[in-house]
C-alpha positions in Angstrom: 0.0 0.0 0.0 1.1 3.4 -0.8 1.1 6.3 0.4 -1.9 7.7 -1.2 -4.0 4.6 -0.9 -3.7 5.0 2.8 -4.4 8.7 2.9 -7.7 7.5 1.1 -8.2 5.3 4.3 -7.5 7.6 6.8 -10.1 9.8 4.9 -12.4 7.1 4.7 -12.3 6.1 8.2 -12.7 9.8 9.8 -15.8 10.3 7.5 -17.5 7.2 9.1 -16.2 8.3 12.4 -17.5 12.0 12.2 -20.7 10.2 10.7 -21.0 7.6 13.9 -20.5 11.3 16.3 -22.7 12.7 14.6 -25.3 10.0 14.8 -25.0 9.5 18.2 -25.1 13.2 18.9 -28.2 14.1 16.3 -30.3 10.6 16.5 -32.0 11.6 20.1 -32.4 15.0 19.6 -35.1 14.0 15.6 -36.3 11.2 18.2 -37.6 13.7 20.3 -38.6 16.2 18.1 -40.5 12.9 16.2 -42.0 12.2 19.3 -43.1 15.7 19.8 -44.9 15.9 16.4 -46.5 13.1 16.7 -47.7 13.2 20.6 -49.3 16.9 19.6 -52.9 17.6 19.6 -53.2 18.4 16.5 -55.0 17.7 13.1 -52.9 14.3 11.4 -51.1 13.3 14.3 -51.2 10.0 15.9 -52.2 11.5 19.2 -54.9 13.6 17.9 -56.6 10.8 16.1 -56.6 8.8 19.1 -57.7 11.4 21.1 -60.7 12.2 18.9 -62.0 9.0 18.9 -59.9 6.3 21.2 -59.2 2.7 19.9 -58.5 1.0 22.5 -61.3 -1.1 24.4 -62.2 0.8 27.8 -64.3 -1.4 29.8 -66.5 -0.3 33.0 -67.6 -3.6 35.5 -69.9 -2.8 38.1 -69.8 -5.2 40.8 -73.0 -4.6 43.1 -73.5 -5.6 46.9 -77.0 -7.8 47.3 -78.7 -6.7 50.8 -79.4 -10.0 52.4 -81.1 -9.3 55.4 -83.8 -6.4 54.3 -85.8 -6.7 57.6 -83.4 -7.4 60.0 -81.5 -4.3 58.2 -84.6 -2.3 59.0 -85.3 -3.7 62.6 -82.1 -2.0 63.5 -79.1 -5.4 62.8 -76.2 -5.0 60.9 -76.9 -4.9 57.3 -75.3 -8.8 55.2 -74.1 -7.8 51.9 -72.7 -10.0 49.2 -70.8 -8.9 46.2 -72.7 -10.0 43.1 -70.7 -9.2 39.5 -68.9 -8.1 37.0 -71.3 -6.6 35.3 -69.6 -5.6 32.1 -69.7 -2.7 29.6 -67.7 -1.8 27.0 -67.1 2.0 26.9 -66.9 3.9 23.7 -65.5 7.5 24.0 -65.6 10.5 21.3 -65.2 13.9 21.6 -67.6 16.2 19.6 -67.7 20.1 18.7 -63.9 20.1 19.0 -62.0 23.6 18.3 -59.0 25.2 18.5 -58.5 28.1 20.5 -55.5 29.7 18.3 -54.3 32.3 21.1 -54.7 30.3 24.4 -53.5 27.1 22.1 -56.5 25.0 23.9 -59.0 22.7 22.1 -62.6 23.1 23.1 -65.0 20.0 23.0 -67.4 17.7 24.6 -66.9 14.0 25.0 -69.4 11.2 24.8 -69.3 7.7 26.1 -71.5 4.9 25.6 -71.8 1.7 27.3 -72.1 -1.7 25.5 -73.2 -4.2 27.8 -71.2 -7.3 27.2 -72.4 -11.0 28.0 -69.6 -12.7 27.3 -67.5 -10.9 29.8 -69.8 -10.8 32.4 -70.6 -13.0 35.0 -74.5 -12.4 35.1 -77.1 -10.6 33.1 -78.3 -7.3 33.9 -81.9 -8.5 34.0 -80.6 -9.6 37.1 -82.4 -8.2 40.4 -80.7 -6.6 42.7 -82.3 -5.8 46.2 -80.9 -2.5 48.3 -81.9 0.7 49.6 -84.0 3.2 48.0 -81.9 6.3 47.3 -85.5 7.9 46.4 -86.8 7.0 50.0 -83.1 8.8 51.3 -83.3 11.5 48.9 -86.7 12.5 50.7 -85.5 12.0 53.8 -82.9 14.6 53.1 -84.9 16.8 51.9 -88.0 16.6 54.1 -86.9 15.4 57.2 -86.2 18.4 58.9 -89.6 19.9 59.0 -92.2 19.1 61.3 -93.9 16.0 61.6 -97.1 16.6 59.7 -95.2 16.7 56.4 -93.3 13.8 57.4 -96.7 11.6 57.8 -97.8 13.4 54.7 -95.2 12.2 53.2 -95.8 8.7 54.9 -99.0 8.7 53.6 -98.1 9.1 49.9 -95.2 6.5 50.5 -97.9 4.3 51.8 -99.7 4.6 48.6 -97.3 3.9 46.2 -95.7 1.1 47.6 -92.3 2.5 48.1 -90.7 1.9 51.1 -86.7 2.4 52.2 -85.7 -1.3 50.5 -86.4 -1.6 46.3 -86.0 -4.4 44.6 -84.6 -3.3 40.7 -82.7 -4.8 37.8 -79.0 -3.7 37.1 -79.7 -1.9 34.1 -82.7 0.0 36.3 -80.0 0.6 38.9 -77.1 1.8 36.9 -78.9 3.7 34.0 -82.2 4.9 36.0 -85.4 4.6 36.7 -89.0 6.4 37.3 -89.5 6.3 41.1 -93.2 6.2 41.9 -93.0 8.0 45.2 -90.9 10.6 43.5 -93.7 10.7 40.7 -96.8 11.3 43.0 -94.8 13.7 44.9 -94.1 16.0 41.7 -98.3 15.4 41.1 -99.1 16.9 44.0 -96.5 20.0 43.4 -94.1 19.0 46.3 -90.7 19.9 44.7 -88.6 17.1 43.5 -85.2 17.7 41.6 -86.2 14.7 39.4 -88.7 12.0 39.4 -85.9 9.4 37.8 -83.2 7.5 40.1 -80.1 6.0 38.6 -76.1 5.6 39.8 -75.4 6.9 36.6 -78.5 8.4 35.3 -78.2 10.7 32.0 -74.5 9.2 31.7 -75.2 6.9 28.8 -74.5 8.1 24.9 -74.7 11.5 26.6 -72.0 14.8 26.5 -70.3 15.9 30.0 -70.4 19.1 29.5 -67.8 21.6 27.3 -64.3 21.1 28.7 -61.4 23.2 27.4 -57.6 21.6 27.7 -54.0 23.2 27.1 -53.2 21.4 23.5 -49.8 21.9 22.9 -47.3 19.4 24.3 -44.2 21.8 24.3 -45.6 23.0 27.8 -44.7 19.7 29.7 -46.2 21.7 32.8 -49.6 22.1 30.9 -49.7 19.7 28.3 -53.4 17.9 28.2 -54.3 19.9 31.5 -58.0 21.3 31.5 -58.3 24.8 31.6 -61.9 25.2 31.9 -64.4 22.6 32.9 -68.3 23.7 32.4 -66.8 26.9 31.0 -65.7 27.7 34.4 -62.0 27.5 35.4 -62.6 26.2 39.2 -65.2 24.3 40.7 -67.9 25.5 42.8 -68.8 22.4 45.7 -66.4 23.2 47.9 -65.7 25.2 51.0 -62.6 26.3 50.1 -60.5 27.7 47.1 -57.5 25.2 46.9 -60.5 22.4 47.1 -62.5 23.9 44.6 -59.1 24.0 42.1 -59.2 22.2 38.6 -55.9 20.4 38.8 -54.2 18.2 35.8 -55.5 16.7 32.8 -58.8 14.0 32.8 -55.8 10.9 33.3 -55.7 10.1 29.5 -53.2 12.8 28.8 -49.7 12.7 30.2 -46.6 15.3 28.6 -43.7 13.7 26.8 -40.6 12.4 28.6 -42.6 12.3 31.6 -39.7 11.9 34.8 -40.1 10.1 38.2 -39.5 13.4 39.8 -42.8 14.2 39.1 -46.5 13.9 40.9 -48.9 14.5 38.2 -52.4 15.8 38.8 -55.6 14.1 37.6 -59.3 15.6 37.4 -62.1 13.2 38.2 -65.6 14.5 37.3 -67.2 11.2 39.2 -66.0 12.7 42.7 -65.1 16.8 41.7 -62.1 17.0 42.7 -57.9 16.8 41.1 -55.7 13.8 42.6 -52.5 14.2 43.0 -50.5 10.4 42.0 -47.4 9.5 42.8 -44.7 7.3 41.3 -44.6 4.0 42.8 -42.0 2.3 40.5 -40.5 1.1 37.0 -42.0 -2.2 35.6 -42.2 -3.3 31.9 -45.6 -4.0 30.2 -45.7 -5.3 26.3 -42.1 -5.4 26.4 -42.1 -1.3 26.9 -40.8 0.2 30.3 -43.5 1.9 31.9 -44.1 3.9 35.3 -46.3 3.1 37.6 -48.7 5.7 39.6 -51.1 5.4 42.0 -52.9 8.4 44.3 -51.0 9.2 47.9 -52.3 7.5 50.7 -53.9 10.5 52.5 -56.2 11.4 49.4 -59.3 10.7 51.4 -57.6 10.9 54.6 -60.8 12.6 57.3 -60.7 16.4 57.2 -60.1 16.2 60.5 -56.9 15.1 60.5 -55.5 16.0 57.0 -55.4 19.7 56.8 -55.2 19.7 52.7 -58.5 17.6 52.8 -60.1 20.5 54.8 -62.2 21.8 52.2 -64.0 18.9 51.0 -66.0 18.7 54.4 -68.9 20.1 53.6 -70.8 20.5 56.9 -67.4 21.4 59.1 -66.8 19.7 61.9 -69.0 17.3 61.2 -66.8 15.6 59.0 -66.9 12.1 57.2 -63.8 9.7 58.9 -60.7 8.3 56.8 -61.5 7.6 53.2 -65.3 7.7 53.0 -66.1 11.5 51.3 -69.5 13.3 51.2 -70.2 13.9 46.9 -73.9 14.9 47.8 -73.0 18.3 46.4 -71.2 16.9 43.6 -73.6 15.2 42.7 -76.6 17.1 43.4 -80.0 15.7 45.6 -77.9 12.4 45.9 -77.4 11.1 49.3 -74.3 9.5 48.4 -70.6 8.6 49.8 -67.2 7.7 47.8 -64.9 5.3 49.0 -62.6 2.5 47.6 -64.2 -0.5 46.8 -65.4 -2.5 50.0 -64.5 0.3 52.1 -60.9 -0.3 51.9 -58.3 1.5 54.1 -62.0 3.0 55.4 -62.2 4.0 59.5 -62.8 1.0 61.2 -66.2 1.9 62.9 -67.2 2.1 59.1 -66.2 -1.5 58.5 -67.3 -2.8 61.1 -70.6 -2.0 60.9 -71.3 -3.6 57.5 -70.9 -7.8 57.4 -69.4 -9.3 53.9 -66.9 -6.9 53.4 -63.6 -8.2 51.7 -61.0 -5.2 51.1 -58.0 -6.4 49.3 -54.4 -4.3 48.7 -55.3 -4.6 44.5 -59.2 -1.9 45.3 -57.3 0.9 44.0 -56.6 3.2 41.2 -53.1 3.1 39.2 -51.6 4.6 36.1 -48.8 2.6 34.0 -47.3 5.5 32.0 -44.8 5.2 29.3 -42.7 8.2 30.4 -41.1 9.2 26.7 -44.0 9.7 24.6 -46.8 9.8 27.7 -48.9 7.0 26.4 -51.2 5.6 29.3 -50.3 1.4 28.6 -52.7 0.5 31.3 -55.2 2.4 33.4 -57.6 1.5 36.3 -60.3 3.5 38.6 -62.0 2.2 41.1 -64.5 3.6 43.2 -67.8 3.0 45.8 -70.8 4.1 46.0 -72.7 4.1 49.3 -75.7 5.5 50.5 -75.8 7.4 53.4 -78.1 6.0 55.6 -79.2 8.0 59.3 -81.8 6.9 61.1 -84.9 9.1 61.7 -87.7 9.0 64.0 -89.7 10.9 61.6 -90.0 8.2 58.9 -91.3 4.7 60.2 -88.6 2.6 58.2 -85.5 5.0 59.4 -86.6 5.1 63.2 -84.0 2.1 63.9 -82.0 1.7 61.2 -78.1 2.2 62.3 -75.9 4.9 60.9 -74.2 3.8 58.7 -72.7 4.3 54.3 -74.4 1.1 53.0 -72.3 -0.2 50.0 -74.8 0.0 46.5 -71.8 -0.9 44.2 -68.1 -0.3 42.8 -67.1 0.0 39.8 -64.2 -0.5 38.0 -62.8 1.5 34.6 -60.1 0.4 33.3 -58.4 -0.4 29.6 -54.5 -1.8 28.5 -52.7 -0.4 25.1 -53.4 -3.2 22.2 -50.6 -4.6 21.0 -50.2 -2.6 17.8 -49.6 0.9 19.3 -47.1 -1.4 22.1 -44.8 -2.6 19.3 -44.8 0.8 17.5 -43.7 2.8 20.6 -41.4 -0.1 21.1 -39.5 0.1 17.8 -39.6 3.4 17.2 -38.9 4.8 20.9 -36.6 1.8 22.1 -35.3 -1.0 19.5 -35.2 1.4 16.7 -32.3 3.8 18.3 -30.9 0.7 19.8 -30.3 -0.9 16.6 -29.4 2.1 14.9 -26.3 3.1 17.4 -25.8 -0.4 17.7 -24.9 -1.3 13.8 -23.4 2.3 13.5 -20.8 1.1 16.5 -20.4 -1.9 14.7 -19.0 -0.7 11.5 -17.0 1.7 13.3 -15.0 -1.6 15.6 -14.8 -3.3 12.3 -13.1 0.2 10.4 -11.0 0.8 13.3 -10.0 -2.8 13.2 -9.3 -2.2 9.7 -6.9 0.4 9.8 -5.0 -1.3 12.8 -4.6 -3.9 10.4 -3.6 -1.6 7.4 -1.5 0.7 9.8 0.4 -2.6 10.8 1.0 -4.3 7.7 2.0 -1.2 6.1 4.4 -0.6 9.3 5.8 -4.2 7.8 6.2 -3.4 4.5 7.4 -0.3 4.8 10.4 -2.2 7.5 10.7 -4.8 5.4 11.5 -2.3 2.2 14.0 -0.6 4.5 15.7 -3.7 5.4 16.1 -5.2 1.9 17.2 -1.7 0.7 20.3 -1.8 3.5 20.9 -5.5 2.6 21.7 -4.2 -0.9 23.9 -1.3 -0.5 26.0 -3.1 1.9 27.1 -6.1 0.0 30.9 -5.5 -0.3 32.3 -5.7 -4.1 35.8 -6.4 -5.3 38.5 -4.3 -5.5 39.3 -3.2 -9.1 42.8 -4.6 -10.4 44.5 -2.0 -12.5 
């Protein structure tokens, strides 16, 4: 080899070298600017589409607790529940009059879900009959019990002649999606004031719009990025006794910035209870293949007023405060005498447990978040929560004069959905394998030039020795002297 054929080399080598730096210092920088584009809320990107109309099979199961002991429960004994379910529903979500606020960069629009009752995936038909309390009977209780007694036996009376008494008997579909409650019906005939004559856990919830909600669109604002802005074209909340309660915090928990860090405590805005959540990293797991985060809400989210200063706000009637991790929604959910919790009253104040028999809290009752932290992509969600009625007794009304105090478990309900493969192995080769395998055959071919030219630079160190050598072997041969 020459000397020109190894200058070629040399040139050769440092071009694949400065190409291999510059690979490695360009490559993550148009990864992250790829995944910015495409994680955007806007028109042709990935994340918009999804967001518009989602793909991915959300599924609600409503397990419901079957009062037992109706009479006992009346006479004044401890109510028996057993859990009867899942009653399963597939949930279909789009949003609808979507638009763009150019200035405040916020999209505008109002999502509807729909549930699909599925057979196949549940363990019972919603034919099926489910006996409980009457949230009509409570709702009157609540709103007539204070006043003297001659509206109370009014009220009796009309109770008397409908039939309707503290305990219904109704069908799952009747109890989740509503109802016409006779009582409530012959009390709106006789022009006593009722909010509604229909009862239902999620009444005007099906293939219906929850409202206008405005969210910050634009994903280069990590701190903002799929946070709403405005919720019922109002920008805080209005059911609470106090400002930092009534706050609209985080996004709706579909929504999570790009290159998400386990520094972080993201918010999350629940419209079932009113009121953000702060969650917390728990730790790094892999689902699909695909590292994820795991979140799950602190432990003192529904810690008692009483005790959690932060929680102060969301006791309505101060100090007369619920206990650990049982939460008044009645005005949340208006006329409804209604109590969150986790499911079976988990982590709940024991007096509240131990009032109810055929409870069963386990450590799994609670919501979580699995994140994938570089493009935000929620791999697996799942929220759980209670409902109980809020029972008291009352003298006034014959079938609450010995009833015990008590939230009565009606049902829980769990929301949940996990990525589909498809959108798993994209993020997977183009976040993870795809740079992987790129710097990975790019150092590659850069061992194999090096090794190359150590190769080249060594056998050209020989010839070029060897040249030398035979060179001084020739010009020192001696020659014979010259005879004149």
């Amino acid at each position: 080899m020459d000397k020109k054929q190894f200058r070629i080399l040399i040139i050769v080598f440092s071009s694949f070298a400065i190409g291999f730096v510059l690979t490695l210092v360009v490559l993550d920088p148009v990864i992250w600017l790829g995944i910015y584009e495409q994680t955007d809320l806007a028109p042709g990107t990935k994340a918009y589409q999804q967001w518009l109309r989602s793909s991915v099979d959300i599924y609600f199961q409503a397990y419901f607790f079957n009062l037992t002991n109706p009479e006992e429960f009346i006479a004044g004994q401890k109510p028996i529940v057993r859990q009867i379910g899942p009653y399963t529903y597939r949930e279909v979500r789009y949003k609808t009059d979507v638009f763009k606020q150019l200035l405040s960069k916020t999209l505008q629009y109002k999502e509807v879900k729909q549930y699909h009752f599925e057979p196949h995936l549940s363990a019972r038909p919603e034919s099926d009959i489910i006996t409980n309390v009457n949230l009509g009977y409570l709702t009157i209780d609540v709103k007539f019990g204070w006043l003297p007694a001659v509206v109370d036996r009014a009220v009796e009376f009309l109770e008397n002649r409908t039939g309707d008494y503290l305990i219904t008997k109704r069908t799952v579909k009747e109890w989740l999606w509503g109802y016409e409650d006779p009582l409530l019906i012959l009390l709106k005939s006789v022009f006593i004031p009722v909010p509604t004559t229909m009862i239902g856990l999620y009444l005007d919830k099906n293939n219906t719009d929850d409202g206008l909600i405005e969210i910050y669109a634009s994903n280069k604002q990590a701190e903002t990025f799929g946070h709403i802005y405005k919720y019922h074209n109002s920008k805080t909340l209005s059911c609470w006794t106090t400002q930092q309660a009534n706050q609209i915090n985080g996004s709706d928990g579909s929504l999570f910035h790009p290159f998400l860090q386990m520094t972080e405590h993201p918010y999350i805005f629940s419209a079932d209870i009113c009121r953000s959540i702060q969650i917390r990293p728990q730790y790094k797991t892999q689902l699909h293949g695909v590292p994820v985060i795991k979140y799950m809400p602190y432990a003192d989210t529904f810690s008692s007023p009483l005790t959690t200063e932060k929680n102060r706000g969301f006791c309505i009637n101060w100090p007369n405060c619920m206990k650990d991790n049982v939460f008044d929604v009645s005005t949340c959910i208006k006329g409804a005498p209604i109590a969150m919790s986790l499911p079976h009253l988990q982590h709940a104040d024991p007096s509240y447990q131990e009032l109810i028999i055929g409870l069963n809290p386990t450590d799994d009752m609670n919501t979580s978040f699995f994140v994938e932290p570089n493009t935000g992509v929620v791999f697996s969600a799942s929220k759980k929560l209670q409902i109980n009625a809020i029972v008291r007794r009352n003298p006034k009304f014959h079938q609450l004069s010995n009833v015990l105090d008590l939230f009565l478990p009606i049902m829980f309900m769990n929301e949940s959905f996990n990525v589909d493969n498809k959108t798993a192995d994209d993020i997977r080769l183009s976040v993870i394998q795809g740079p992987l395998i790129t710097k990975a055959v790019m150092s590659t071919i850069v061992v194999i030039l090096i090794a190359s030219i150590i190769a080249l630079v060594l056998y050209y160190i020989y010839r070029y020795r060897r040249t030398n050598t035979e060179v001084s072997d020739y010009t020192s041969v001696p020659t014979e002297p010259e005879i004149v």
